[in-house]
One Martini backbone bead per residue (centre of mass of N, CA, C, O) as a GRO file, in nm:
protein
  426
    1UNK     BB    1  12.382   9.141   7.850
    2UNK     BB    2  12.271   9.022   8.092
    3UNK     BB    3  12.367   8.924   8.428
    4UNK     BB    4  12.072   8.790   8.493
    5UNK     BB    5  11.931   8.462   8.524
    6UNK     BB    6  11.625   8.281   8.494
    7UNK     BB    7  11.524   7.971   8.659
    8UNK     BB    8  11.206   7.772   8.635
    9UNK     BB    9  11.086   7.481   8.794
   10UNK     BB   10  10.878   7.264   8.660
   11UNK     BB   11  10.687   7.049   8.750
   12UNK     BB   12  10.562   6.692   8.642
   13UNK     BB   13  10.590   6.577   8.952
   14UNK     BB   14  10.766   6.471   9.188
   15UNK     BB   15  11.003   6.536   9.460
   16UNK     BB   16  11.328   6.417   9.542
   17UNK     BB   17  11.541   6.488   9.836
   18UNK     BB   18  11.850   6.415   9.962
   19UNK     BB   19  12.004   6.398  10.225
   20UNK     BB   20  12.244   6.270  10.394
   21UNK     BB   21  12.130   6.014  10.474
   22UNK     BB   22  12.061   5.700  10.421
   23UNK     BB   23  11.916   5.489  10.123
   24UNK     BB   24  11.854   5.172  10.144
   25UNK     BB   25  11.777   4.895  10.014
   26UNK     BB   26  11.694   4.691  10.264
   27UNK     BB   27  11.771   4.872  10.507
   28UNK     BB   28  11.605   5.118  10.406
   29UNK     BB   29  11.205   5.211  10.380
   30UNK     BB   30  11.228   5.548  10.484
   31UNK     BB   31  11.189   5.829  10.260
   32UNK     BB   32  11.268   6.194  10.301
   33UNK     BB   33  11.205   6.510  10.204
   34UNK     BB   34  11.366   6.805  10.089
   35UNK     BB   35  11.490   7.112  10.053
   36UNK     BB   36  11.652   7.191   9.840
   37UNK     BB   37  11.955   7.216   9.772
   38UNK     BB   38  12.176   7.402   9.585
   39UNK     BB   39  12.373   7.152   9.491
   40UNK     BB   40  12.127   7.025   9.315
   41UNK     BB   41  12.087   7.242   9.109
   42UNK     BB   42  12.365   7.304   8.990
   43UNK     BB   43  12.363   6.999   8.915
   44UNK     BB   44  12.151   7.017   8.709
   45UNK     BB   45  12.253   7.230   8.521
   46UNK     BB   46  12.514   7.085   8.457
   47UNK     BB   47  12.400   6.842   8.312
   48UNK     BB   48  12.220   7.011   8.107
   49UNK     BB   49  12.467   7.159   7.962
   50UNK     BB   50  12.622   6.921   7.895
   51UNK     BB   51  12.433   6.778   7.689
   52UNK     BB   52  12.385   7.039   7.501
   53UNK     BB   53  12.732   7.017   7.415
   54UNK     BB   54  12.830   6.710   7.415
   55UNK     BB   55  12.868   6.518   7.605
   56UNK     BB   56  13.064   6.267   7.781
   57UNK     BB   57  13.025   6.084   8.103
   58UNK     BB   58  13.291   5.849   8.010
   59UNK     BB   59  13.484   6.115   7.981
   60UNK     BB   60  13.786   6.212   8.051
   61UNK     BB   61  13.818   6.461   7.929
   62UNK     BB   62  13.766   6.802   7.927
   63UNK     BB   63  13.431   6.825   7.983
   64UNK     BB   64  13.347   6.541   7.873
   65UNK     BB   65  13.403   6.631   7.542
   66UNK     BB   66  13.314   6.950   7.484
   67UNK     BB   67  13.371   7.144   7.240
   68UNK     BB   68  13.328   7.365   7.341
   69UNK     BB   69  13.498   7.574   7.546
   70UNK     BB   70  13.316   7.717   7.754
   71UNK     BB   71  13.280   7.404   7.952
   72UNK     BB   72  13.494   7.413   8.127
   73UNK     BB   73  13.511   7.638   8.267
   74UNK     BB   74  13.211   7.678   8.408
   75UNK     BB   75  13.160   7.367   8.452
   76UNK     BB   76  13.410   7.178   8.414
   77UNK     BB   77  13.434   6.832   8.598
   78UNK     BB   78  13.526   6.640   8.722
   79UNK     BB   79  13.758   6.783   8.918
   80UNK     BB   80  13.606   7.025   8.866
   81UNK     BB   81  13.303   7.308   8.907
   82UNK     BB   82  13.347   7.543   8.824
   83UNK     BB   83  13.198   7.917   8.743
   84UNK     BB   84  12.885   7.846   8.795
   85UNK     BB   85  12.660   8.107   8.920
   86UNK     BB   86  12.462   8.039   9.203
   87UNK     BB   87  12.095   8.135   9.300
   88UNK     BB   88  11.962   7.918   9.471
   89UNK     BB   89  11.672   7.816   9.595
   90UNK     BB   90  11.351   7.934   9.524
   91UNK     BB   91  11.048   7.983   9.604
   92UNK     BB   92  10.748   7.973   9.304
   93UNK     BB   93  10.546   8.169   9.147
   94UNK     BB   94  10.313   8.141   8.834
   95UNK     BB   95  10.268   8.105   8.498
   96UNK     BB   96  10.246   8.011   8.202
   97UNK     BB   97  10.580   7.947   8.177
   98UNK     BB   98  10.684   8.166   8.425
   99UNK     BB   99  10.448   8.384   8.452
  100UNK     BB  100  10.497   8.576   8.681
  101UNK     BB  101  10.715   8.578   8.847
  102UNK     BB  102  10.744   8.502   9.239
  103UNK     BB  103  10.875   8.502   9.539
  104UNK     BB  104  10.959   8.270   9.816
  105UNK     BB  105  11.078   8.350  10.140
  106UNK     BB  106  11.177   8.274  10.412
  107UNK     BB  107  11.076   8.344  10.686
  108UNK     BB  108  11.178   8.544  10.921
  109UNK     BB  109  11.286   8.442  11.242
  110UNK     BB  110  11.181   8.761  11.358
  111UNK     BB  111  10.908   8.620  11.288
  112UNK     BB  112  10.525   8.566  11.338
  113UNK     BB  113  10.252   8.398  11.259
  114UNK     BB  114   9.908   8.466  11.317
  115UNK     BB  115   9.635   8.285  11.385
  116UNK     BB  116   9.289   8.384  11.350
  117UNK     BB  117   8.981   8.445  11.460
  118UNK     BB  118   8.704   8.462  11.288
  119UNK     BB  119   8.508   8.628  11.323
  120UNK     BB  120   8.187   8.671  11.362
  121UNK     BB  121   7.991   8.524  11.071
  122UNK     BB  122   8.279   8.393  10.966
  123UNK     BB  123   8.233   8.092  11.012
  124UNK     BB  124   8.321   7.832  10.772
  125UNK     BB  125   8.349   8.020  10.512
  126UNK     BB  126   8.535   7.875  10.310
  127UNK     BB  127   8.803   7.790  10.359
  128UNK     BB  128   9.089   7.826  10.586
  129UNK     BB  129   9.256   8.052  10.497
  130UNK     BB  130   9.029   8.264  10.456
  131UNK     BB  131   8.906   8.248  10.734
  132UNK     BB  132   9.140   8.373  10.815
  133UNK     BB  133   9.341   8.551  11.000
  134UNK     BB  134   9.646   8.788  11.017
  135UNK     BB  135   9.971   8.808  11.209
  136UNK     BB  136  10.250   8.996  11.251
  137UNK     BB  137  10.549   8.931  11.476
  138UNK     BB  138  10.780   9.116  11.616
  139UNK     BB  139  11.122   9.101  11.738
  140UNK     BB  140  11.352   9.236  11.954
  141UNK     BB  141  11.710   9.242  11.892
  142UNK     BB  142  11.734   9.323  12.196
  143UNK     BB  143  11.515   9.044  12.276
  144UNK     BB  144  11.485   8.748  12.203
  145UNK     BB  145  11.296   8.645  12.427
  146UNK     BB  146  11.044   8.822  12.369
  147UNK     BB  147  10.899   8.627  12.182
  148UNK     BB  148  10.539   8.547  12.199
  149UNK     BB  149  10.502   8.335  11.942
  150UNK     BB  150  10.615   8.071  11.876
  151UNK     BB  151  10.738   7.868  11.626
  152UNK     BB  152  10.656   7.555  11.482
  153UNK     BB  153  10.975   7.557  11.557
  154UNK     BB  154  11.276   7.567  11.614
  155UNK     BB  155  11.420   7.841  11.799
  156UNK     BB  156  11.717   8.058  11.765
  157UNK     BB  157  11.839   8.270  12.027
  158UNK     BB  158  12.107   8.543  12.052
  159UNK     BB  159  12.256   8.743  12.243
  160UNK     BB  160  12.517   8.916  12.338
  161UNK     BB  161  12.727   8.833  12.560
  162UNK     BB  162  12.901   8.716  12.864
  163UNK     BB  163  12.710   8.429  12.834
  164UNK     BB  164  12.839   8.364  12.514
  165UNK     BB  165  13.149   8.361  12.468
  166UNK     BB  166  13.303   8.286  12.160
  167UNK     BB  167  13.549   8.139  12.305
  168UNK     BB  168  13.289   7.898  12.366
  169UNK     BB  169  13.210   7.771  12.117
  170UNK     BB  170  13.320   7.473  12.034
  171UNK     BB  171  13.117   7.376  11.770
  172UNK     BB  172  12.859   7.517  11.886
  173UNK     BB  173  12.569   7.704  11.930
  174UNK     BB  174  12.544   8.021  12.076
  175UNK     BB  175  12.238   7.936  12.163
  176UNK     BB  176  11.929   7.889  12.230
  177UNK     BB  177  11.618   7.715  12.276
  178UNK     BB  178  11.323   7.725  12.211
  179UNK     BB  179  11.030   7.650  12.271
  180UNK     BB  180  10.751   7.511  12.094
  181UNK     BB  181  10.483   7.538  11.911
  182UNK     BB  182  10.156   7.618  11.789
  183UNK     BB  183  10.093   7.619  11.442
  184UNK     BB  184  10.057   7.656  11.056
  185UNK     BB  185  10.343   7.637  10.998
  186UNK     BB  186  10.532   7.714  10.760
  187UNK     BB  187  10.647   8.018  10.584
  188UNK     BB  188  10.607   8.291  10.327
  189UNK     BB  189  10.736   8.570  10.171
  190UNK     BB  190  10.594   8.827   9.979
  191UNK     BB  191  10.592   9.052   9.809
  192UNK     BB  192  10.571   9.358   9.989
  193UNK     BB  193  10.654   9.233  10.193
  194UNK     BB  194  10.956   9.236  10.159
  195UNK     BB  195  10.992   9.562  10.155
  196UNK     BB  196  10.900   9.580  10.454
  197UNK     BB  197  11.125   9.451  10.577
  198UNK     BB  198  11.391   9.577  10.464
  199UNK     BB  199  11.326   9.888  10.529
  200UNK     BB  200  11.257   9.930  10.867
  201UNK     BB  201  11.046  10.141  10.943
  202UNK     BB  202  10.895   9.968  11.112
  203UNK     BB  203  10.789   9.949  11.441
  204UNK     BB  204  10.609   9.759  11.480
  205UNK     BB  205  10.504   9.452  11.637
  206UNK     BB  206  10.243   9.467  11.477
  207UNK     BB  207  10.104   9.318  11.163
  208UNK     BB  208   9.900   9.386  10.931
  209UNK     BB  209   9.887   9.165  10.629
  210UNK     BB  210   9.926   9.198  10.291
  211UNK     BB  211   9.792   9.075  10.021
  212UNK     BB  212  10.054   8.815   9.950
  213UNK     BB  213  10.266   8.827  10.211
  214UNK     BB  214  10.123   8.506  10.303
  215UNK     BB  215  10.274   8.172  10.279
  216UNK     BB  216  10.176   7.866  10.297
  217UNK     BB  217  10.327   7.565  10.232
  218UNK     BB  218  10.028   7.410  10.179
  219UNK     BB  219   9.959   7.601   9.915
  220UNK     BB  220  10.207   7.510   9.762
  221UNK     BB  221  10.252   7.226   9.942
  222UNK     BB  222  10.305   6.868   9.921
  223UNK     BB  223  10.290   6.545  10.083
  224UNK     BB  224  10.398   6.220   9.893
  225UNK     BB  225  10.348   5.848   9.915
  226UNK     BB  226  10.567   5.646   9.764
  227UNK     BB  227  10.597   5.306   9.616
  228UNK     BB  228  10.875   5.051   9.629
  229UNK     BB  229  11.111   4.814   9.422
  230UNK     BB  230  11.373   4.656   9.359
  231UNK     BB  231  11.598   4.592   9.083
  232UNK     BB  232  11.742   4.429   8.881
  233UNK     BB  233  11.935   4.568   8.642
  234UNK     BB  234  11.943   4.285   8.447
  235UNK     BB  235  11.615   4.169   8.458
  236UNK     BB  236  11.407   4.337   8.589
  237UNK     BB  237  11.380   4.209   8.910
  238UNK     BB  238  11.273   4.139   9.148
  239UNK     BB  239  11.354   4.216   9.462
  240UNK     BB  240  11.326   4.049   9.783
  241UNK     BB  241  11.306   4.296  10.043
  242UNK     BB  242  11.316   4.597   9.911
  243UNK     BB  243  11.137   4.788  10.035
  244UNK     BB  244  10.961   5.086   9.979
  245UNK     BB  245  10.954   5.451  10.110
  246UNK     BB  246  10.849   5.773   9.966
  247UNK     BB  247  10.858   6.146  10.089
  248UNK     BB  248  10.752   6.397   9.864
  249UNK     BB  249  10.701   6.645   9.651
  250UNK     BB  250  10.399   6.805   9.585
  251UNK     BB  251  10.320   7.055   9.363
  252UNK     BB  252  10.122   7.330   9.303
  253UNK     BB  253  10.005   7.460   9.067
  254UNK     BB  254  10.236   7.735   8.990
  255UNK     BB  255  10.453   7.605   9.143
  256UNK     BB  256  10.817   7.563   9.217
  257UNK     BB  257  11.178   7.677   9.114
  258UNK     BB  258  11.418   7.925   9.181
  259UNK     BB  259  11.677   8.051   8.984
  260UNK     BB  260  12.021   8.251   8.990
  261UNK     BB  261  12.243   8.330   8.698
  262UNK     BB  262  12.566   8.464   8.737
  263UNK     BB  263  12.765   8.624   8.499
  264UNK     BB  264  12.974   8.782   8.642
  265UNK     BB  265  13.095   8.574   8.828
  266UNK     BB  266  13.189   8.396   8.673
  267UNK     BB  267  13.372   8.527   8.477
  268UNK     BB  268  13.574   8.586   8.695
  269UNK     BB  269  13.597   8.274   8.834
  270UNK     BB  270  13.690   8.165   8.542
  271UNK     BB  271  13.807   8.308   8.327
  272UNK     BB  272  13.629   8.446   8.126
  273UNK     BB  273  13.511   8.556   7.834
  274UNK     BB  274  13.271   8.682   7.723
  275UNK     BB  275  13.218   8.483   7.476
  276UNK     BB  276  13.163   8.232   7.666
  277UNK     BB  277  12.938   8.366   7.854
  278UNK     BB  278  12.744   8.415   7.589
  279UNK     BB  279  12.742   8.095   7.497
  280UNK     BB  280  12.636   8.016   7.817
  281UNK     BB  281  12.365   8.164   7.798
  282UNK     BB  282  12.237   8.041   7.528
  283UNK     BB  283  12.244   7.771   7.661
  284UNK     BB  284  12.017   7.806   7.816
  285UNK     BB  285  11.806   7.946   7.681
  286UNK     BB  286  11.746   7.662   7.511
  287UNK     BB  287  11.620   7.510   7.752
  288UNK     BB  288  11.376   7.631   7.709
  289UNK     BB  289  11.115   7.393   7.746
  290UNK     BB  290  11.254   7.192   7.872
  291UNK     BB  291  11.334   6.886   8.022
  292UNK     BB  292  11.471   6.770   8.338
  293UNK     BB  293  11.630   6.652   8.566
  294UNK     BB  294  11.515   6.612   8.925
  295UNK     BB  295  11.662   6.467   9.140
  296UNK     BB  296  11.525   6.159   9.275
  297UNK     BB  297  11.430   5.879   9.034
  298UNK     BB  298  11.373   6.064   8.762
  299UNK     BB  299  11.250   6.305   8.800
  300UNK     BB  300  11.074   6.579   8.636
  301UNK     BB  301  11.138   6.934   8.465
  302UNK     BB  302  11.046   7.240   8.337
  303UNK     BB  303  11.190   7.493   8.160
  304UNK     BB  304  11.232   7.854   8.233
  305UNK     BB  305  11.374   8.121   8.070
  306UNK     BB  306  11.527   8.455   8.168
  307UNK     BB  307  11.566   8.734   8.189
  308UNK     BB  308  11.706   8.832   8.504
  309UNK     BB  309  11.544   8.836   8.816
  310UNK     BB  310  11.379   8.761   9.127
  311UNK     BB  311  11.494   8.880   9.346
  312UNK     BB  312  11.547   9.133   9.535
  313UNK     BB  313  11.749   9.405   9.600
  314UNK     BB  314  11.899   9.527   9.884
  315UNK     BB  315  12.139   9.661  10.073
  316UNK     BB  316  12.446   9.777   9.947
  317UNK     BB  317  12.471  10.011  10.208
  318UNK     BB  318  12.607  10.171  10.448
  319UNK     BB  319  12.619  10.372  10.699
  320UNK     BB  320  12.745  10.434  10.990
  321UNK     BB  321  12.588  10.364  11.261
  322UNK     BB  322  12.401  10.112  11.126
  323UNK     BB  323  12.209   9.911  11.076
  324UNK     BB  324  12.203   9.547  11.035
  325UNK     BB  325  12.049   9.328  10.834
  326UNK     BB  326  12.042   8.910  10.729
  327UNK     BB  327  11.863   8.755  10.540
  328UNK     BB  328  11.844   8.430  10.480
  329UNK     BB  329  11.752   8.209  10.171
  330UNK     BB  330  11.991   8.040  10.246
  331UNK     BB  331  12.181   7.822  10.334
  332UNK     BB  332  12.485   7.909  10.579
  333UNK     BB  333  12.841   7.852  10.561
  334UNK     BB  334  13.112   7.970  10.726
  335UNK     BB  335  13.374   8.092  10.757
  336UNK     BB  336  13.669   7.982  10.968
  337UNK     BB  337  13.860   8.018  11.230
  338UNK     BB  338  13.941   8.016  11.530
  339UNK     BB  339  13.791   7.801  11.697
  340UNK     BB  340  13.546   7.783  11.432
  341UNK     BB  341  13.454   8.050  11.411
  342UNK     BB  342  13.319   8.252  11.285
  343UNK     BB  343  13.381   8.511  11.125
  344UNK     BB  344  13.109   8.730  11.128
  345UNK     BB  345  13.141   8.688  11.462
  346UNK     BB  346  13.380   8.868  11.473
  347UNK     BB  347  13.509   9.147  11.594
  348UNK     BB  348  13.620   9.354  11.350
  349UNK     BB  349  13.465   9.360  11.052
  350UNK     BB  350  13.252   9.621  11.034
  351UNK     BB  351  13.062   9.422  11.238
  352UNK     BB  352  12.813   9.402  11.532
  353UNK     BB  353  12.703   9.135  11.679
  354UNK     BB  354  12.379   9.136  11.854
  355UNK     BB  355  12.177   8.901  11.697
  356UNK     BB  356  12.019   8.592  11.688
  357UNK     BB  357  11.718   8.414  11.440
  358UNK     BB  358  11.707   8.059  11.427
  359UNK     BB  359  11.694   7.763  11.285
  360UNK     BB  360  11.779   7.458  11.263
  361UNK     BB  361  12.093   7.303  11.166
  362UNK     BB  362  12.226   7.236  10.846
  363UNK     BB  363  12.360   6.998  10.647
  364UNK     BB  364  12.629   7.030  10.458
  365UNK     BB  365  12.765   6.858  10.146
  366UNK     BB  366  12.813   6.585   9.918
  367UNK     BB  367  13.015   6.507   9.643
  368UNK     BB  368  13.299   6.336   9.561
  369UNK     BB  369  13.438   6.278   9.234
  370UNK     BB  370  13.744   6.294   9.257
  371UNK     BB  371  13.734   6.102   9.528
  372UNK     BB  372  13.504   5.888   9.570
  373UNK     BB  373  13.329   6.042   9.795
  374UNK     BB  374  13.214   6.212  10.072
  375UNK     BB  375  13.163   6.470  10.203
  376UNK     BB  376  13.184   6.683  10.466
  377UNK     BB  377  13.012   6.759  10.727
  378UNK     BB  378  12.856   7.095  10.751
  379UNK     BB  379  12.702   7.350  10.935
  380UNK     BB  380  12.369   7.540  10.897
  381UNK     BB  381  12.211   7.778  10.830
  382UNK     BB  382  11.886   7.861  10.788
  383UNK     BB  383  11.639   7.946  10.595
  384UNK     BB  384  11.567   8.270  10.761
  385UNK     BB  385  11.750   8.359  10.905
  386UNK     BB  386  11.896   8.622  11.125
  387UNK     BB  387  12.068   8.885  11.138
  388UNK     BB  388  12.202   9.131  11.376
  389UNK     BB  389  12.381   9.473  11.329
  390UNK     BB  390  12.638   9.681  11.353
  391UNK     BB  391  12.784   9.965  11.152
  392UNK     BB  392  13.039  10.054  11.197
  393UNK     BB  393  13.191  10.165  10.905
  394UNK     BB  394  13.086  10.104  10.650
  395UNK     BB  395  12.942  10.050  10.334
  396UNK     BB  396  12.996   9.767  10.173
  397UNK     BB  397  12.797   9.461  10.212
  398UNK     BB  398  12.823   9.280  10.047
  399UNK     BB  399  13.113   9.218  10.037
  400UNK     BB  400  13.160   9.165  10.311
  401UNK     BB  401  12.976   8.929  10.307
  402UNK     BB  402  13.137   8.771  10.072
  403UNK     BB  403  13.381   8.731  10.288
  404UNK     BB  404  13.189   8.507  10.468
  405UNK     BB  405  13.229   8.291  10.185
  406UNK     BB  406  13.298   8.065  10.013
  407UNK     BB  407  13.355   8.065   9.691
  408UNK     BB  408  13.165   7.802   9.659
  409UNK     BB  409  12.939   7.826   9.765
  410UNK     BB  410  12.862   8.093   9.617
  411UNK     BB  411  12.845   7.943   9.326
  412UNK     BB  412  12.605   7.694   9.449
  413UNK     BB  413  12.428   7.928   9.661
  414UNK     BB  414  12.487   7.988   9.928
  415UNK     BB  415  12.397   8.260  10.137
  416UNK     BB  416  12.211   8.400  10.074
  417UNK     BB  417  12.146   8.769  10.116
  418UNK     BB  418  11.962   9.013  10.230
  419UNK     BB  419  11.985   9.332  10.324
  420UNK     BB  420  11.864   9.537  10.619
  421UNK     BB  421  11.718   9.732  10.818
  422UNK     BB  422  11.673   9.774  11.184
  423UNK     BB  423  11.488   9.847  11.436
  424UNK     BB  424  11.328   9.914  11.785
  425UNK     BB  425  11.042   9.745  11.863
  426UNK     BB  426  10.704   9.866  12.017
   0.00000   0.00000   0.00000
């Protein structure tokens, strides 16, 4: 048996992912998608496999009354989330099938792409995208603010020192933002360019990416506005006033959303046997090539199962004395200490942290179904976001990291991070 199986989401039309914000007809008029957290994800699958388990989501026994044993341990039921451990979602590109499957990753925030003019006598011909080099602008972790083309998002940066000591952390974060600039938005790395980062031999400041290095959110996907008004559920009469508006991702054909579901983790965190790990193995590739509910308002997604990984795996260990990057793949909520402060960020932990290049802090919640309530907010770094560390004890990182994330975080997908070294930039 794989130890993890990789699941690709084909749309089969728009998506739509709510924020924590409110969306009632009737009071709010227009909703806009984000990019699904984790727990959309990880939800979707526990309903697909709920249902094909024989599931009845309207029975109080454990597990919705689905007959097969591991049902429970795994997926849970009402009041417990079960030991279903998945990694992601990133976005990703294949073929029919999601044949040749490829992650396209959160560009890391102490990355810069910029766009340039194309030589004379190449103007106008092709594409805007053909048409244009690109030049990727690393800042150095050791000078967070001398990063020379601020990306068109707002960017925080913050090296440690005596301005912004920990003492002061006080529930807000701890580093400064940058002025936003202009640029061609959002970018993912993909291909070579990923083992490119994550080696950390390259020390130039400048470098021009390798063919497929460098994805722009617009290659990928589109938002696409689409209006609706609400139904009286028993008459199915429209409701006069109810009008409203949501801006959905329309992804262009052949990208669409991965993730990674780790059976030895599950294993563990549910006291399965292989027995139990094995038949929700199998019932999940079974669903491979079925439709499943994905997002809100109904819209359907494609799925198809393959056995291995998707993201490569970054650097498991690292000597004493060696630099430590922790690239984020996704939201990352770490566990708090003392006056509110991430573990992570306390010194004496194995790793002294540098400097940190993060986008604007995303709120992750969901809804408590044993409570009837939605959970509380809390802020997490988004994915793209960049730890730089000094490693001073050596040893197990991924351990180290795993240790500085609630076990449902990282059961649910938060927190995903590549490992890698990092040099200081000439």
């Amino acid at each position: 048996m794989s130890a993890v199986s990789t699941v690709f989401f084909e749309p089969l039309d728009v998506l739509f992912f709510r924020d924590h914000r409110p969306f009632d007809a009737g009071l709010h008029s227009f909703g806009r998608s984000t990019f699904p957290q984790p727990s959309v994800i990880r939800g979707a699958l526990r309903t697909a496999l709920f249902l094909a388990s024989g599931a009845r989501f309207d029975s109080n026994e454990p597990g919705f009354g689905a007959p097969e044993p591991w049902v429970t341990p795994v997926l849970g039921g009402r009041k417990c989330p079960g030991s279903l451990s998945v990694r992601g979602p990133f976005l990703a590109r294949g073929g029919a099938g999601g044949a040749g499957l490829q992650p396209l990753l959160a560009m890391p925030a102490d990355l810069d792409v910029r766009e340039l003019d194309p030589p004379p006598g190449r103007a106008g011909g092709g594409s805007p995208a053909a048409a244009r080099e690109r030049e990727l602008v690393r800042s150095n972790p050791l000078d967070m603010g001398a990063l020379p083309a601020p990306r068109p998002v707002r960017l925080h940066r913050w090296r440690t020192g005596d301005e912004a000591p920990l003492a002061e952390w006080g529930g807000s974060l701890p580093w400064s933002p940058v002025a936003a600039g202009k640029g061609g938005g959002a970018a993912y790395l993909a291909g070579e360019g990923i083992g490119w980062y994550l080696g950390g031999e390259d020390e130039r400041r400048t470098v021009t990416p390798g063919e497929g290095w460098v994805v722009r959110e617009g290659e990928a996907l589109e938002y696409e506005e689409r209006i609706g008004i609400q139904r009286d559920a028993a008459t199915l009469v429209v409701q006069e006033g109810m009008l409203y508006a949501t801006r959905c991702l329309s992804f262009r054909r052949g990208f669409g959303l991965a993730a990674e579901v780790d059976w030895e983790a599950t294993a563990s965190a549910g006291g399965v046997g292989l027995e139990g790990v094995e038949a929700a193995r199998r019932r999940l590739h079974e669903l491979s090539g079925s439709t499943i509910s994905l997002g809100g308002k109904g819209h359907r997604a494609r799925v198809h199962v393959r056995e291995g990984g998707v993201v490569p795996r970054g650097l498991g260990a690292g000597e004493a004395g060696s630099r430590l990057r922790a690239w984020l793949l996704t939201p990352t909520p770490f566990k708090t200490g003392e006056g509110g402060v991430p573990e992570v960020l306390v010194p004496g932990r194995g790793a002294g942290l540098v400097s940190i290049a993060a986008g604007r802090p995303v709120a992750t919640g969901g809804f408590d179904m044993a409570g009837g309530r939605p959970r509380p907010l809390r802020p997490a770094l988004p994915a793209g976001s960049v730890l730089h560390f000094d490693w001073t004890e050596g040893g197990n990182m991924e351990g180290w990291w795993t240790e500085a994330l609630a076990s449902e975080d990282r059961r649910t997908g938060f927190g995903v991070a590549l490992m890698g070294a990092w040099k200081e930039s000439r």
